[in-house]
C-alpha positions in Angstrom: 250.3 -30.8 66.4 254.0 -30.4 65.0 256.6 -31.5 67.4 259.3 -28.1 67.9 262.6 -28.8 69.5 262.4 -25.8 71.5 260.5 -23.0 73.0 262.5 -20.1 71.3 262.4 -18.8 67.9 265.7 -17.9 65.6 266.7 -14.6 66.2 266.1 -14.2 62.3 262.7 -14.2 62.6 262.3 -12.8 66.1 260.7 -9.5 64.8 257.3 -11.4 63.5 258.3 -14.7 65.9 256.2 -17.1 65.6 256.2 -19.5 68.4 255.5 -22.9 69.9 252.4 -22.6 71.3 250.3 -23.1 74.3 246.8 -25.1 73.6 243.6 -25.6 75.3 243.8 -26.5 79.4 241.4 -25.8 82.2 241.2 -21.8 83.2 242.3 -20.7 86.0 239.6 -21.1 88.9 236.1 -18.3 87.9 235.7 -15.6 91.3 231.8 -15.6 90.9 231.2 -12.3 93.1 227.5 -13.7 94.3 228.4 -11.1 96.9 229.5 -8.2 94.5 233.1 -8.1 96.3 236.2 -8.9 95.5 239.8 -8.7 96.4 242.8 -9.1 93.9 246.4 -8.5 94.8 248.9 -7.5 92.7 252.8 -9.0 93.2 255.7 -10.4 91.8 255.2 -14.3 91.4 256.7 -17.1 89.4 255.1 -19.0 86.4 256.3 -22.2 84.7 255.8 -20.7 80.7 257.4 -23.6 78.8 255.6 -26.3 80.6 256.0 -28.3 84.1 259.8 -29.0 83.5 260.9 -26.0 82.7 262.7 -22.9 84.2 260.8 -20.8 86.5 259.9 -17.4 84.9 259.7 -14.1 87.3 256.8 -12.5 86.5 253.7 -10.0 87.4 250.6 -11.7 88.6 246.9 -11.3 90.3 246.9 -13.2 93.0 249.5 -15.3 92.1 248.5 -16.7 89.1 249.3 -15.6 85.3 247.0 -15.1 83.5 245.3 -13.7 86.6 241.6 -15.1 88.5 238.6 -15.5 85.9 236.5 -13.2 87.0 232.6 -13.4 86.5 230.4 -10.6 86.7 226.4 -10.2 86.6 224.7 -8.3 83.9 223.0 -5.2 85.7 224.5 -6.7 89.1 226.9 -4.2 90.9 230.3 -5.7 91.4 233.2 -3.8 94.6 236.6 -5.0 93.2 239.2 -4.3 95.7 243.3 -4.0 94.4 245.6 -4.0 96.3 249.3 -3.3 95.3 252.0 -5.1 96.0 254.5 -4.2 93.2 257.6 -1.9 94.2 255.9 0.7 91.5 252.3 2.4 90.7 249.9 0.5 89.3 246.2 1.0 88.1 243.3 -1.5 87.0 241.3 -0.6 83.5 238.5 -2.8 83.2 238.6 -3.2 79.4 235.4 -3.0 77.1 233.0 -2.6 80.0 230.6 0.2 80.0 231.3 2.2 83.4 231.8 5.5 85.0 235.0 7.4 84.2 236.4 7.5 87.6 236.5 4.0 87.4 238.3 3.6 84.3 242.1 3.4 85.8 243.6 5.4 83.7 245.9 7.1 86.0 246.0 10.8 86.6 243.3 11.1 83.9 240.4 9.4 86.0 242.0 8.2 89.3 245.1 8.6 91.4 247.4 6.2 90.7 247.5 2.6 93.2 250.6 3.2 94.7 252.9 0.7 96.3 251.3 -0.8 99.4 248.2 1.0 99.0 244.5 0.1 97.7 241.4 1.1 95.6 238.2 0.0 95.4 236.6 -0.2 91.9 232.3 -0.4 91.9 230.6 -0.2 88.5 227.6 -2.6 87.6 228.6 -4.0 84.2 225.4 -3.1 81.5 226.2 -5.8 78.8 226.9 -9.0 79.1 230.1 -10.8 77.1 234.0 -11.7 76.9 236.1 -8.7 78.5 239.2 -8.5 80.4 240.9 -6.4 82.8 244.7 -4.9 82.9 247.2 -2.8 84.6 247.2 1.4 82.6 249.9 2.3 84.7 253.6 1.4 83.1 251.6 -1.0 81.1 254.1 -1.9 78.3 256.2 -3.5 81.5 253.2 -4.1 83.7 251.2 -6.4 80.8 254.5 -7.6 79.4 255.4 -9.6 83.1 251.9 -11.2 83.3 249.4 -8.9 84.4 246.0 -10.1 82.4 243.0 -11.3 83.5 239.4 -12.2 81.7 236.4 -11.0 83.2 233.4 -12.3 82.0 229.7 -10.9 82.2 227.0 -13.4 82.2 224.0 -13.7 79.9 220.5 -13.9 82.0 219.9 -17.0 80.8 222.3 -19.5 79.8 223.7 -20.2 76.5 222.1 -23.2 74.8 225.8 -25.2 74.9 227.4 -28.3 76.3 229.8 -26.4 77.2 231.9 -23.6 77.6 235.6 -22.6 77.0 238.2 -19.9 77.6 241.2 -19.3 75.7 243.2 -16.2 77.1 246.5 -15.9 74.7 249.5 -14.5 76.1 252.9 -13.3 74.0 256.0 -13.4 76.1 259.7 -12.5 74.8 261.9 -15.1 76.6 265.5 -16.1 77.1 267.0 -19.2 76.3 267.3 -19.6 80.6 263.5 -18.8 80.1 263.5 -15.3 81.6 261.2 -12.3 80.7 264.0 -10.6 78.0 265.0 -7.1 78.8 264.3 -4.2 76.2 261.1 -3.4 76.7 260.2 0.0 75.0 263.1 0.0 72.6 262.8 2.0 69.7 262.9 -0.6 67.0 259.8 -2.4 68.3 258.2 1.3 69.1 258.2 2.4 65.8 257.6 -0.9 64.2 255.5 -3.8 65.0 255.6 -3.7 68.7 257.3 -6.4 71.3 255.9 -9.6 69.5 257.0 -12.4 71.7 259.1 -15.9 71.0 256.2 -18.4 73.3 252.8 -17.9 73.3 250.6 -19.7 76.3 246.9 -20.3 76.3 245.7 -19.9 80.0 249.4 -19.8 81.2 250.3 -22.8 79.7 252.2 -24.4 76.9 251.1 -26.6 74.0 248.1 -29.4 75.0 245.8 -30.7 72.7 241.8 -29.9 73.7 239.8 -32.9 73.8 236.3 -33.1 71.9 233.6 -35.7 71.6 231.6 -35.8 68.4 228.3 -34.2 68.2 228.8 -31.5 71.2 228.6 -28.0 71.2 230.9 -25.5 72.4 231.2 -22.0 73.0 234.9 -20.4 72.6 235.5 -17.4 74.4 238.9 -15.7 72.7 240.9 -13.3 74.2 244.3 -12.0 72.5 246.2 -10.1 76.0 249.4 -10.2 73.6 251.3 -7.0 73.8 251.7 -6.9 69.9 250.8 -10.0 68.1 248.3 -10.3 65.9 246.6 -13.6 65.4 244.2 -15.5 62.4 243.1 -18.9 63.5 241.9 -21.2 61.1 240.0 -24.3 62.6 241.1 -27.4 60.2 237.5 -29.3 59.1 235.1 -27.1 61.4 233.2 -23.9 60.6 233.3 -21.4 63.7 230.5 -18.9 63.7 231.1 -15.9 65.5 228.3 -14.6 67.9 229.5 -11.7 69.5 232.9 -9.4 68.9 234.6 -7.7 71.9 231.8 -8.9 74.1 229.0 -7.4 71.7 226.4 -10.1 70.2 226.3 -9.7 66.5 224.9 -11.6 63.9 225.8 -14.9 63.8 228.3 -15.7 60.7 231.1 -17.3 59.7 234.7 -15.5 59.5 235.8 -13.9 56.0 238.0 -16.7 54.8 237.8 -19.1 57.5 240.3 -16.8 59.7 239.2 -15.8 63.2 241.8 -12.4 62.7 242.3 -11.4 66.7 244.7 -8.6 67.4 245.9 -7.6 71.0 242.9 -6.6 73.4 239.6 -8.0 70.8 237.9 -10.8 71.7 235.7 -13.2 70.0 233.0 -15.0 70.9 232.4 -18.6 68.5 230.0 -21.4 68.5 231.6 -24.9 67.5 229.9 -27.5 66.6 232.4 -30.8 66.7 231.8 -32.2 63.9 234.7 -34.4 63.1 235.5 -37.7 63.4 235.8 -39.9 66.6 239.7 -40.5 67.2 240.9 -37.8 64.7 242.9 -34.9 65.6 242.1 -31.1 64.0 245.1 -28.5 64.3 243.9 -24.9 64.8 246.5 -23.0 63.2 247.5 -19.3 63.2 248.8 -18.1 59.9 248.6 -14.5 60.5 252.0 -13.6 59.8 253.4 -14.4 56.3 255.7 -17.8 56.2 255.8 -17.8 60.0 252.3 -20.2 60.8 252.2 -22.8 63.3 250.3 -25.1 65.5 248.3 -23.3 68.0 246.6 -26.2 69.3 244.6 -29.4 68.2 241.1 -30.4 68.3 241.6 -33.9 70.1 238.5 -36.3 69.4 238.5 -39.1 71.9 236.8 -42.5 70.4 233.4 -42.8 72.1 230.4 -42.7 70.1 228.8 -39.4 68.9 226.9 -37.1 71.8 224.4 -36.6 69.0 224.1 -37.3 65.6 223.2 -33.9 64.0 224.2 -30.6 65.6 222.0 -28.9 68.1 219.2 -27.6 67.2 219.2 -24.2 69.4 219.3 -20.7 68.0 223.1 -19.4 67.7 222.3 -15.5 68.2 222.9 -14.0 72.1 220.6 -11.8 72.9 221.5 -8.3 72.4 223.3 -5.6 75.0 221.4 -2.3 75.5 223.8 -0.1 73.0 221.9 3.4 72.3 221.5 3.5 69.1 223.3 6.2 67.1 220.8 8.4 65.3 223.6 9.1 62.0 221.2 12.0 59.9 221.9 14.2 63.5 225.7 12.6 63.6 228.5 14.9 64.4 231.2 14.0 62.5 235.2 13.7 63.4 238.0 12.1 62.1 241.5 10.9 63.7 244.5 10.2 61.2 246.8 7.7 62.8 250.5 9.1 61.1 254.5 7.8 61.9 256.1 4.8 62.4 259.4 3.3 60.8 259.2 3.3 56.9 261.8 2.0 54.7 265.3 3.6 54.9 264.7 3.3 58.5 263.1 6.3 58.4 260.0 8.0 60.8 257.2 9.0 58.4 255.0 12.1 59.5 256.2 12.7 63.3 258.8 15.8 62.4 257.2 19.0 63.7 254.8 17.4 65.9 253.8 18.2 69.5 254.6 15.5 72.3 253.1 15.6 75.7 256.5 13.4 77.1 256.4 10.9 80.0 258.3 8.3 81.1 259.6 5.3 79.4 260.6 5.6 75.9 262.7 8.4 77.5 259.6 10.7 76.5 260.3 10.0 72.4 257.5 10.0 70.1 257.2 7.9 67.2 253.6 8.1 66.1 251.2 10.8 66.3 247.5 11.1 66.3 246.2 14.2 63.9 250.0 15.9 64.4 250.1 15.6 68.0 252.0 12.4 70.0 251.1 11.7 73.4 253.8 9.2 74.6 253.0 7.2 78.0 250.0 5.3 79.6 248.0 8.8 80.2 248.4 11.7 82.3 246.5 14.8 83.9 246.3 17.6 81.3 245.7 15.9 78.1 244.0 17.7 75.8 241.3 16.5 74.1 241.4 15.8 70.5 237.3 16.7 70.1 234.3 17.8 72.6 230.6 15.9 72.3 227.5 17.2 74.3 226.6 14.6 76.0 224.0 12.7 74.2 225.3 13.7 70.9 225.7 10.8 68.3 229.6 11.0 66.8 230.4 9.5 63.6 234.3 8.6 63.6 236.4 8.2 60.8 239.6 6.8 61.8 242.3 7.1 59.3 245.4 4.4 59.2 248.1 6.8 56.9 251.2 4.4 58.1 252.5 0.7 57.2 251.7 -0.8 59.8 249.0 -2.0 61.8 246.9 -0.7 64.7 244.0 -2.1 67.0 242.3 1.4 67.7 240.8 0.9 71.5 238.2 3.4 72.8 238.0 3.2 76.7 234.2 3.6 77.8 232.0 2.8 74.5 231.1 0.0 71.8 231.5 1.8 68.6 229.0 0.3 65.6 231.5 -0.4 63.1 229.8 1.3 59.9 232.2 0.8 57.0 236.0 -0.5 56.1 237.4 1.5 52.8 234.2 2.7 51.8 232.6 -0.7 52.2 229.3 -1.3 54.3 230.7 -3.8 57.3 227.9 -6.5 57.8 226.7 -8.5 60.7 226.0 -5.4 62.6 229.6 -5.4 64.6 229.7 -3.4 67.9 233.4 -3.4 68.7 235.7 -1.6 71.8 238.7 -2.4 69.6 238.8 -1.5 65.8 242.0 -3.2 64.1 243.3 -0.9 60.8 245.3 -2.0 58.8 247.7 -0.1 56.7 246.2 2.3 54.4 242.7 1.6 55.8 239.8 3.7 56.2 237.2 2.8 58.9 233.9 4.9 59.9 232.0 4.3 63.4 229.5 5.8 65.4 228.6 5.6 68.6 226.0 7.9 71.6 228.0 10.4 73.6 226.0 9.4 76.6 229.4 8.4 79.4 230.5 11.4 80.7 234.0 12.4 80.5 237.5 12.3 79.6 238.1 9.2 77.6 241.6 7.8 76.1 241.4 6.3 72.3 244.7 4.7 71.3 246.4 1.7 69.6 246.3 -1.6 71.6 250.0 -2.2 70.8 251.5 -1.2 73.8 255.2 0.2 72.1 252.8 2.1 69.7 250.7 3.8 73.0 253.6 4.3 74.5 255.2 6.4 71.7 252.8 8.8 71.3 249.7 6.8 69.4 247.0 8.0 72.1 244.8 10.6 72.1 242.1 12.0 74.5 238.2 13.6 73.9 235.8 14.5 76.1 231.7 14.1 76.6 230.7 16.9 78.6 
């Protein structure tokens, strides 16, 4: 890995930073609910971001450790996850990418009360598929997610995984100091109406740059989580071949990435299979070169010495087996589209938001700079949100979501997997079920999905500036 001098990027390139990096080291400690209950407080804590020596960095934590406890979960099993607040504001819990019942989405006002200060709620859902999600605050999230608050929860297969091992890597973007504190600005307008609040240091599990070691001949699997705030990631493994098995906790077919680029953007996860492959005592970066003149050492691929576990790869079938997604039935599909409009153009100019209708909240100071279909609803989600279309329940819906801006938007539906049908009029392969659909600019992406959760649901960009000003909409299965 590239040696950096410091933590902090120039304030030239601070809009797309690009940072020194945290690498692979041991998770924080799995909460296997055996019994089905949990607790998990929520509080201010401290968090050492640039590594053991340096500064002490307030943040936001589950019980007291960012990113938060690993949670792990049993397909079909019913899990009681009790939160308990202990922030001086409101607070909620959305369990992201699982399946559940609305009023246990934590969207608040919209499906629950808000947690206030001091107080408790008790989530209970049992978790239909099995895969990578994660779990985060809905309530002042731009703040709430920016100080810490992230967690994985994972959902176990029936039957283990034919690997040697397994491995999580949950990537955090955090805008820091030079005295390493958490910078101030959140929800200014420039990042709003741009690319969001990318960060200056990025961690891996809450830590800074360490190199993974590998032996020769093992197989792992990589569980990827991007619980950035804004940044976009594309990770290219130097001498391996990842194949992805499963996006956003959906098995898929098995297949290596377009380009060699495992392209994450904030709240997708990938599932890969790596077979280690190199060469005892070598050292393989992993780089991400998603933004343009701005890529950098993520972490490396460490092989220690020892002879070879094996001396061909495993010979064990790559595909998981598959989650019970209804299948849309798309000669009966009702059809709906969404046309993502706004944003800063150039001239420093908003594109598309004059005229519009804005359902204000706080933060921002209620403006809207993004609308969904002519209508901006600013904020985390509120009672009285219209909905932007009504399904029968049952109904199969086949979306069209329309990017018409510049920039780009991970397109999160709470309480479904939507089969990803085409890109720009192009058949998508591998047969992708995905809770977070990344567009971007210009594009033209058709879905489909079963109307068969009950409910208000929210659907909204994943960059929490963009939510927050008015990129969020609302529609209902009856």
């Amino acid at each position: 890995m590239n040696s950096v001098s410091s933590p902090f990027i120039t304030r030239r390139k601070f809009l797309f930073a690009a940072a020194s990096i945290a690498a692979s080291v041991p998770i924080r400690p799995a909460l296997a609910l055996a019994t089905g209950e949990h607790r998990i407080r929520v509080a201010p804590g401290q968090a050492r971001l640039t590594g053991p020596d340096g500064p002490r960095t307030p943040v936001w934590a589950y019980d007291g450790t960012v990113p938060g406890p690993t949670l792990r979960l049993r397909q079909g099993r019913p899990a009681r996850i009790i939160v308990e607040n202990g922030l001086g504001e409101d607070t909620t819990v959305h369990w992201h990418g699982i399946r559940l019942p609305n009023a246990m989405d934590g969207v608040p006002g919209l499906t629950q009360p808000p947690i206030r200060p001091g107080e408790n709620f008790v989530y209970e859902f049992t978790p239909p598929d099995a895969g990578t999600f994660w779990y985060h605050p809905h309530a002042d999230s731009l703040v709430q997610l920016g100080r810490g608050l992230a967690g994985a929860l994972i959902v176990e297969e029936a039957e283990p995984v034919a690997v040697d091992r397994e491995l999580l890597w949950l990537l955090q973007d955090w805008r820091l100091t030079k005295d390493g504190q958490i910078a101030a600005g959140f929800g200014n307008m420039m990042d709003a109406a741009m690319s969001g609040r990318v960060g200056n240091v990025v961690t891996v599990n809450g830590a800074p740059p360490a190199d993974l070691t590998v032996k020769a001949g093992e197989r792992v699997r990589l569980r990827l989580a991007n619980a950035s705030l804004a940044r976009i990631m594309a990770l290219r493994f130097e001498g391996h071949r990842p194949v992805i098995v499963a996006i956003d906790g959906q098995p898929c077919d098995p297949h290596e990435p377009e380009g060699g680029r495992l392209v994450l953007a904030p709240a997708m996860r990938i599932d890969v299979v790596l077979d280690m492959q190199g060469d005892p005592g070598k050292r393989y970066a992993v780089i991400d070169e998603f933004y343009d003149g701005l890529a950098y050492s993520l972490t490396a691929l460490a092989y220690d010495a020892g002879a070879p576990l094996r001396d061909h790869p495993l010979d064990a079938p790559l595909r998981l087996p598959a989650n019970p997604l209804p299948a849309p039935d798309l000669a009966k599909a009702e059809r709906h589209e969404i046309v993502l409009q706004g944003g800063m153009m150039g001239g420093g100019k908003l594109a598309g938001v004059g005229g519009m209708m804005s359902m204000a909240m706080p933060g921002m100071n209620g403006a809207a700079a993004w609308a969904i279909n002519g209508m901006s609803m600013t904020g985390d989600g509120h009672a009285g949100m219209a909905p932007q279309f009504t399904l029968e329940r049952g109904a199969t819906c086949r979306l069209t979501m329309r990017n018409e801006t510049a920039w780009w938007h991970p397109m999160h539906v709470h309480g479904f997997s939507l089969s990803v049908l085409s890109r720009n009029g192009s058949p998508v392969p591998h047969r992708q079920w995905q809770d977070t659909v990344l567009l971007a600019p210009k594009d033209t992406i058709e879905c489909a999905f079963v109307a068969d959760n009950p409910g208000d649901w929210m659907l909204h960009c994943h960059v929490a500036d963009h939510r927050m000003a008015g990129l969020m909409t609302v529609f209902r299965v009856t």
